[in-house]
C-alpha positions as CSV (number, residue, x, y, z in Angstrom):
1,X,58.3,238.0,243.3
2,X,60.4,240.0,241.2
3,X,63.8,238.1,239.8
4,X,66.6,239.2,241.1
5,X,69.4,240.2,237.9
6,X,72.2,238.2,236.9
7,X,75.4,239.4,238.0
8,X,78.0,240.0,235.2
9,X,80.1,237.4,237.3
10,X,77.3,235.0,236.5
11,X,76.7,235.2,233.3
12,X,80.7,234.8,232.8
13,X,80.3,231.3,234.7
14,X,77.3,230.1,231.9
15,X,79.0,228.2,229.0
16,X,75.7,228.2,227.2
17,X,74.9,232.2,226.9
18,X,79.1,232.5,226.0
19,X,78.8,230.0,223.1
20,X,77.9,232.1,219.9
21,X,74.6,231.2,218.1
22,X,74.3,228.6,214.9
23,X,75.6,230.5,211.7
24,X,72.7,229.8,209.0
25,X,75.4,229.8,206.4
26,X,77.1,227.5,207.5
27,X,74.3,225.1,208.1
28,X,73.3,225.8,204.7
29,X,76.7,225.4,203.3
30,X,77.3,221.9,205.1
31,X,73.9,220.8,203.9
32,X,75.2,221.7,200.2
33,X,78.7,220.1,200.7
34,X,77.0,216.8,202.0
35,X,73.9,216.9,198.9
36,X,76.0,215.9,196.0
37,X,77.8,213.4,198.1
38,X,75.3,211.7,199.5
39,X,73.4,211.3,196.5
40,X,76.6,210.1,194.5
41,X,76.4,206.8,196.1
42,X,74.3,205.0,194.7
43,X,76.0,205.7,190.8
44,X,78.7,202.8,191.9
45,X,76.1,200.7,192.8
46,X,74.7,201.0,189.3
47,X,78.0,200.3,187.3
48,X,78.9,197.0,189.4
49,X,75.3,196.2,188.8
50,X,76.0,196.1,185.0
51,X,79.6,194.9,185.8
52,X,77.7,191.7,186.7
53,X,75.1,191.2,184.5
54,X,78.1,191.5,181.8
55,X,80.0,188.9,183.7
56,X,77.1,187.2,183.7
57,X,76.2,186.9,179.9
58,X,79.9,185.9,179.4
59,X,79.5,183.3,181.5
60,X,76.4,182.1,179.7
61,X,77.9,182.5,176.4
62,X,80.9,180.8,177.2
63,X,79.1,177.7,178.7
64,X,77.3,177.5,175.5
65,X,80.0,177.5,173.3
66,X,81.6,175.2,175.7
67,X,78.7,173.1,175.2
68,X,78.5,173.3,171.2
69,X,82.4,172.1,171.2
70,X,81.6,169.1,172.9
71,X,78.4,168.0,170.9
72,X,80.9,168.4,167.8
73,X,83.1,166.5,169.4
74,X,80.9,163.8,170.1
75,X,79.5,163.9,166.9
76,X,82.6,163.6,165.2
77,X,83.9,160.8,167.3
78,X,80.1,158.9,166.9
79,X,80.6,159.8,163.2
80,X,84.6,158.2,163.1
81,X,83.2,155.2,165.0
82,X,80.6,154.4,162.8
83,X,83.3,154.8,159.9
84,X,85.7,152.4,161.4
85,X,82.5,150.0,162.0
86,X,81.8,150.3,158.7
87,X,84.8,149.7,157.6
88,X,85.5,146.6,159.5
89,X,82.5,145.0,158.8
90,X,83.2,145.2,154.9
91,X,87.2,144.0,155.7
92,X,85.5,141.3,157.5
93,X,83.1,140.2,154.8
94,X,85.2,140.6,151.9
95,X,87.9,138.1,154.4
96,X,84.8,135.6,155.1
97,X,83.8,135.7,150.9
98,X,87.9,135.1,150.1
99,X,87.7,132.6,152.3
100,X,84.8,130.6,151.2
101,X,85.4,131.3,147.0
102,X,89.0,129.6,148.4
103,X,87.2,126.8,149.9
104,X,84.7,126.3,147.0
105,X,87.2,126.4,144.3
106,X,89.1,123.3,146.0
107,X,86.4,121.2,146.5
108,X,85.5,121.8,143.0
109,X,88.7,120.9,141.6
110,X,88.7,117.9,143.5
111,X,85.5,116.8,142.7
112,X,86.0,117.5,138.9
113,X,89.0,115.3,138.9
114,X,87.3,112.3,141.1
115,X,85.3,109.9,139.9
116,X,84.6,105.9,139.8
117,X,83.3,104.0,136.8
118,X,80.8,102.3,138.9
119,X,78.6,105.1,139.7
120,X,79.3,107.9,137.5
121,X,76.0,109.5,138.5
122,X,77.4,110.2,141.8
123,X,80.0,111.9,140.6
124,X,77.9,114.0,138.1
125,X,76.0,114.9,141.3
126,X,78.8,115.5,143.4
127,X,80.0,118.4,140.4
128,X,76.5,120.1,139.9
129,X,75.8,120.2,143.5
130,X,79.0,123.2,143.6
131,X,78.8,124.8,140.0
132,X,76.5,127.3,138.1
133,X,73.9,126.7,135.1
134,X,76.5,127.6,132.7
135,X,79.0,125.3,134.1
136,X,76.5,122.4,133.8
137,X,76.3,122.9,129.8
138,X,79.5,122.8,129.4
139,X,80.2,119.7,131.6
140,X,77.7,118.1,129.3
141,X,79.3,119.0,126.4
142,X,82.3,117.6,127.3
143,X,82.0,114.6,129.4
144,X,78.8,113.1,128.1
145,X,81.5,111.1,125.1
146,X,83.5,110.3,127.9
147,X,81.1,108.3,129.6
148,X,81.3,105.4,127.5
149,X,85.1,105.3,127.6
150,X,85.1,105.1,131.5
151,X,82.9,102.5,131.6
152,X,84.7,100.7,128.6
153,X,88.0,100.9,130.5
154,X,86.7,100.6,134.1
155,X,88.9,104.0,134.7
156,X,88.6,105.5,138.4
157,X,90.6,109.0,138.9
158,X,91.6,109.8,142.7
159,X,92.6,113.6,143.2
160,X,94.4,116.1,146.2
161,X,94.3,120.0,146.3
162,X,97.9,121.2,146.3
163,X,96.8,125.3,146.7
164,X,94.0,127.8,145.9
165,X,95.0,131.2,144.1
166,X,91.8,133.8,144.9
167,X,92.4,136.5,142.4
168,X,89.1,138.8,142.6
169,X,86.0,139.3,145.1
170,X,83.6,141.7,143.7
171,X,80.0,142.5,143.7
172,X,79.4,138.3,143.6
173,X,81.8,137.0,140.9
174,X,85.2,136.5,141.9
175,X,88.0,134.1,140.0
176,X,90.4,131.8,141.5
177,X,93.3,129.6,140.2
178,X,93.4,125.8,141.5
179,X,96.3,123.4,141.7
180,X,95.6,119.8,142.2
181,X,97.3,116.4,141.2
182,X,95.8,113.5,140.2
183,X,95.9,110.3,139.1
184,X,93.9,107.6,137.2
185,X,93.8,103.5,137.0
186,X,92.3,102.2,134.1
187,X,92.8,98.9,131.9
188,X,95.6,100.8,130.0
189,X,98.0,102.0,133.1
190,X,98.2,105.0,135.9
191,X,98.4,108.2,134.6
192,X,99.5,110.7,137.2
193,X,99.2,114.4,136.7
194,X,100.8,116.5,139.2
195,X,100.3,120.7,139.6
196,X,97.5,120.8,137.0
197,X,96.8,124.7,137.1
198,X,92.8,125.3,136.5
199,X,91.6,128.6,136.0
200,X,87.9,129.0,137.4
201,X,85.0,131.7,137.6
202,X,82.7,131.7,140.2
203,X,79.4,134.0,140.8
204,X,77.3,134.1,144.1
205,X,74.1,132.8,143.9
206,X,71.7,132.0,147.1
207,X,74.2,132.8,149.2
208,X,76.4,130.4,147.9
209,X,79.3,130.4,145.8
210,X,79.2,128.4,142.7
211,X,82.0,127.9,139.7
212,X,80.6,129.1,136.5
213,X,83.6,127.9,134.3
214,X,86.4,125.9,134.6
215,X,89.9,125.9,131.9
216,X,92.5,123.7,132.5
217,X,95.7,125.3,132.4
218,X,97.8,122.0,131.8
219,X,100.0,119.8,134.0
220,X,103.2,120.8,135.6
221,X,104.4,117.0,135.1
222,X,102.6,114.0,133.5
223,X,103.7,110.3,134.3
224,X,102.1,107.6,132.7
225,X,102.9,103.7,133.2
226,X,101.4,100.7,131.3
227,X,99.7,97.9,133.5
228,X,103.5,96.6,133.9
229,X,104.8,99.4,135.4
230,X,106.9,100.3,132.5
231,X,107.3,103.8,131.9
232,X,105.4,105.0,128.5
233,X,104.6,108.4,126.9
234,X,101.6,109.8,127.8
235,X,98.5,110.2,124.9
236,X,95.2,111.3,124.7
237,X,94.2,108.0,125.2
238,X,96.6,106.7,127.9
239,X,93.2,107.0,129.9
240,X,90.1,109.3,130.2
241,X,90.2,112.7,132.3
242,X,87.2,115.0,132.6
243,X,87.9,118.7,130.7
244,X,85.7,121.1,130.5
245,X,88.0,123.2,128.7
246,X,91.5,123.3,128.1
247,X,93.1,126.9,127.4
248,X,95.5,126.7,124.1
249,X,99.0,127.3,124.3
């Protein structure tokens, strides 16, 4: 069957052989526009990439430095405790020391200027017990002709601490100034001797403090009365009180 031919009329009616055919051009042309676009996306995606990573390394870098500033601040604030420790303790000792030189030095004066014919052993105890080896000489030295005049004139010597001067602490010596006042019976009268200054020097031995040396200073006042009560001047001999030493002047 032979087709029958398409009427000009027709062909007018069909869109599809009116439309003109694809230009090759411009295919190729849109294909060219859309190449260098396409293919420039993925440079943005590159540079935020690095954006980050940059971010990232600050972020690193400042946590670490973040974390060296508070080690040094720790440090330092371990470093100032320990200082103020430190420092506290040796306040604390060199207060405990002061206080027990101050408390050694009285109960030396007051056993140095105590004593009862009747047992003068005791009281020779009583004074090594709280004194050094050098002390100890010189006590013998000095009190040993004593002895018989105590005994002679049944003397007996009663004594109080008025104050205690601490002068120096160091390194297990230290010095002190005592003021005590006193007073002895005997068969010749009382003699009182009120604010005797003694100068002593005490070292650290065992733990313990211990006086070394001992110098009387003198007597602020001296009042001496005769087995009447009668009001005399004092001598040498009014009545018998241990000295070590006595400083001249």
């Amino acid at each position: 069957m032979t087709p029958t031919p398409r009427t000009s009329e027709q062909r007018r009616l069909d869109p599809a052989e009116d439309a003109p055919a694809p230009d090759q051009d411009q295919e190729t042309t849109a294909e060219t526009e859309a190449g260098p676009s396409a293919e420039a996306n993925p440079e943005p995606e590159r540079e935020d990439g690095a954006t980050d990573r940059k971010k990232s390394g600050f972020s690193t870098w400042r946590g670490r430095l973040a974390g060296a500033v508070a080690a040094m601040l720790f440090a330092a604030t371990a470093t100032t405790a320990v200082l103020q420790w430190m420092a506290a303790d040796r306040l604390a000792q060199e207060k405990a020391d002061r206080g027990a030189v101050s408390t050694r030095a009285g109960e030396f004066a007051v056993a140095l200027q105590t004593y009862d014919h009747t047992n003068l052993q005791a009281y020779r105890d009583r004074v090594f017990a709280i004194s050094g080896e050098d002390f100890e000489k010189t006590y013998n030295e000095a009190f040993s002709p004593l002895e018989g005049v105590i005994i002679t004139m049944r003397a007996s010597s009663s004594a109080s601490i008025r104050g205690v001067y601490v002068s120096t602490v160091d390194e297990g010596r230290a010095k002190a100034i005592t003021v005590v006042d006193s007073q002895v019976t005997s068969t010749a009268g009382t003699r009182r001797m009120l604010g005797t200054y003694m100068e002593l020097s005490l070292i650290k031995t065992g733990g313990q403090w211990k006086v070394n040396a001992a110098t009387v200073m003198g007597a602020a006042e001296e009042l001496v009365t005769d087995p009447n009560g009668e009001t005399v001047e004092p001598s040498p001999t009014s009545s018998p009180a241990p000295s070590p030493s006595k400083k001249a002047g």
